[in-house]
TIDREN-312782 format. One record per atom (N, C-alpha, C): atom name; x, y, z. Coordinates in Angstrom, 1 decimal. Layout:
TIDREN-312782
  at      xx      yy      zz
  CA       X       Y       Z
...
END
This chain:
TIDREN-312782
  at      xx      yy      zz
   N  -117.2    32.3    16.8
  CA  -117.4    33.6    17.4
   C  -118.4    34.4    16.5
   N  -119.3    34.9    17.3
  CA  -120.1    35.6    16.3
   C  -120.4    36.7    16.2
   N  -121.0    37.8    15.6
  CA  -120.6    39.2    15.6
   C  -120.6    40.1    16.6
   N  -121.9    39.8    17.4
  CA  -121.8    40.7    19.3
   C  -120.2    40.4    19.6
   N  -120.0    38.9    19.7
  CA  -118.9    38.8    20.5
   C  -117.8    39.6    20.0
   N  -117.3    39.8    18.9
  CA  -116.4    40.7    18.4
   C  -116.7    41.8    18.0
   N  -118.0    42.4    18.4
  CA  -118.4    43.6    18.5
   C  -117.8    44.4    20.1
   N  -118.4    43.2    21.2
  CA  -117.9    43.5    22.3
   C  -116.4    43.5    22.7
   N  -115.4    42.9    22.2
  CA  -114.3    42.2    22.4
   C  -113.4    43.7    21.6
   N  -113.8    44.3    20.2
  CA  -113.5    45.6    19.9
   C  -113.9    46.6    20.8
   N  -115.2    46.3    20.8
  CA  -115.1    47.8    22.3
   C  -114.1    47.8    23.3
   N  -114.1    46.6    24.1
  CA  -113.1    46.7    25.1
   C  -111.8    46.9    24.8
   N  -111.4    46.8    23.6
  CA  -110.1    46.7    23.3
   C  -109.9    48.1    23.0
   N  -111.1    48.9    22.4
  CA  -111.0    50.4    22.1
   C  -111.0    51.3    23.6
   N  -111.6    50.6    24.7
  CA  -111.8    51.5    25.8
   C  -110.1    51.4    26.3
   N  -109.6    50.1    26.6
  CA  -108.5    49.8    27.1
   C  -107.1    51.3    26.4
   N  -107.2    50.9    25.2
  CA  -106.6    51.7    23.7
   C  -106.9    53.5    24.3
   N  -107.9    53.7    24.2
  CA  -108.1    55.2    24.9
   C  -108.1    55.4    26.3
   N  -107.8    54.4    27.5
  CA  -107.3    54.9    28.5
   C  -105.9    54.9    28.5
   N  -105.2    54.0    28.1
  CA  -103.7    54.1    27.8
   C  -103.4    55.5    27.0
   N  -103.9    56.2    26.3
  CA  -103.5    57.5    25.4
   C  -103.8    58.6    26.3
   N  -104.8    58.4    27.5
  CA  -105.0    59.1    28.4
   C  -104.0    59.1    29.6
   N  -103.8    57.9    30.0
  CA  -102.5    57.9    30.9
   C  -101.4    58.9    30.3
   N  -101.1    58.1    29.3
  CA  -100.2    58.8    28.3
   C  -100.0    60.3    28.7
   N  -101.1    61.0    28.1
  CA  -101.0    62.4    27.9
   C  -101.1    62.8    29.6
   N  -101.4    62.4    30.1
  CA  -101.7    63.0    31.4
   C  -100.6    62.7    32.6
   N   -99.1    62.3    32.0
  CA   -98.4    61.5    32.8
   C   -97.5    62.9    32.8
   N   -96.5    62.5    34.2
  CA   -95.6    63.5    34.6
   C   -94.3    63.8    33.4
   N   -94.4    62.6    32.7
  CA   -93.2    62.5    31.7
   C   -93.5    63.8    31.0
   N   -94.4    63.5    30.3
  CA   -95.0    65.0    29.2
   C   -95.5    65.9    29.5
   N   -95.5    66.4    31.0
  CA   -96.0    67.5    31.2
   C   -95.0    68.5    30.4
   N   -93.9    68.3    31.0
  CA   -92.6    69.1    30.5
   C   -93.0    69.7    29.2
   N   -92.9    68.9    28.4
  CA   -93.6    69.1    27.5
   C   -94.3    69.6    26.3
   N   -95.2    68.8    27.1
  CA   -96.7    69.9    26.7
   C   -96.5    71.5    27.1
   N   -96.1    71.7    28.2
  CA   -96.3    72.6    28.6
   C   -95.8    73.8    28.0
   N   -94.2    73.3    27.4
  CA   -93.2    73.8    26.1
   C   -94.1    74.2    24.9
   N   -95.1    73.5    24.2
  CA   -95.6    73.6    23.5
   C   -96.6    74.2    23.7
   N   -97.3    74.4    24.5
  CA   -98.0    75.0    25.2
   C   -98.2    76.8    25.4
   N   -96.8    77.1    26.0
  CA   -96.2    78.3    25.9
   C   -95.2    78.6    24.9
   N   -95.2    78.0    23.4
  CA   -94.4    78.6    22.9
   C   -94.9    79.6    21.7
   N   -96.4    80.1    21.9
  CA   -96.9    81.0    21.5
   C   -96.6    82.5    21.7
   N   -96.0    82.1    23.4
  CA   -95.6    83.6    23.9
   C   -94.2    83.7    23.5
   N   -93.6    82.6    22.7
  CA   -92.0    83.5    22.2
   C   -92.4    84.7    21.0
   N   -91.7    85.2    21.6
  CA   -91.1    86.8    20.4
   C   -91.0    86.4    19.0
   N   -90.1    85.1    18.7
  CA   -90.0    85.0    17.3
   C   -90.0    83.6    17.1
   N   -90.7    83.4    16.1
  CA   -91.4    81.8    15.8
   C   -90.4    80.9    15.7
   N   -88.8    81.1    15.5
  CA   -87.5    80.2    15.2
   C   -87.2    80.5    16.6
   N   -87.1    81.4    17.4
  CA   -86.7    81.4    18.7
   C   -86.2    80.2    19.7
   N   -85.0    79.7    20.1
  CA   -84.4    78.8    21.2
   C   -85.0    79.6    22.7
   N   -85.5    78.9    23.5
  CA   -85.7    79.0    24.9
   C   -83.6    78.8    25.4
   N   -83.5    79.9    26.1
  CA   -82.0    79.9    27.0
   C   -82.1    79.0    27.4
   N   -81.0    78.1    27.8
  CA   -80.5    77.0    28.5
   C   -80.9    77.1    30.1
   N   -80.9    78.8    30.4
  CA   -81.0    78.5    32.0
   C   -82.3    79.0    31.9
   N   -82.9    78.8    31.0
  CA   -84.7    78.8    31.2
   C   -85.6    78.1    30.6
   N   -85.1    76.7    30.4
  CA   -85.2    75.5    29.7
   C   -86.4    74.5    31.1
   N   -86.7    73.8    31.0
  CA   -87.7    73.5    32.0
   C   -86.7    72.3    32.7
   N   -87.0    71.7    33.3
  CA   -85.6    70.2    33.2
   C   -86.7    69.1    33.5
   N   -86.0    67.9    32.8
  CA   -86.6    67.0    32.5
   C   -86.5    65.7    33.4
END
């Protein structure tokens, strides 16, 4: 095997590798989430618990 070929054979393995991280992040599992992390700039105080009955469900 010579270097193109394992030049090309890393690329695909990197495109493969970054659509999976993309699935990933963009899947229904972690919206939840993200979205938690997302809004938890707008709590009051930085140690702050979100209530139980306004917890997102998972």
């Amino acid at each position: 095997m010579d270097y193109q070929t394992l030049r090309g054979v890393m690329t695909a393995l990197l495109l493969v590798l970054f659509i999976g991280v993309v699935w990933w992040a963009y899947g229904k599992r972690q919206q939840s989430r993200f979205d938690q992390a997302a809004n938890s700039i707008f709590d009051d105080e930085p140690g702050a618990k979100t209530p139980r009955s306004q917890e997102p469900k998972q």
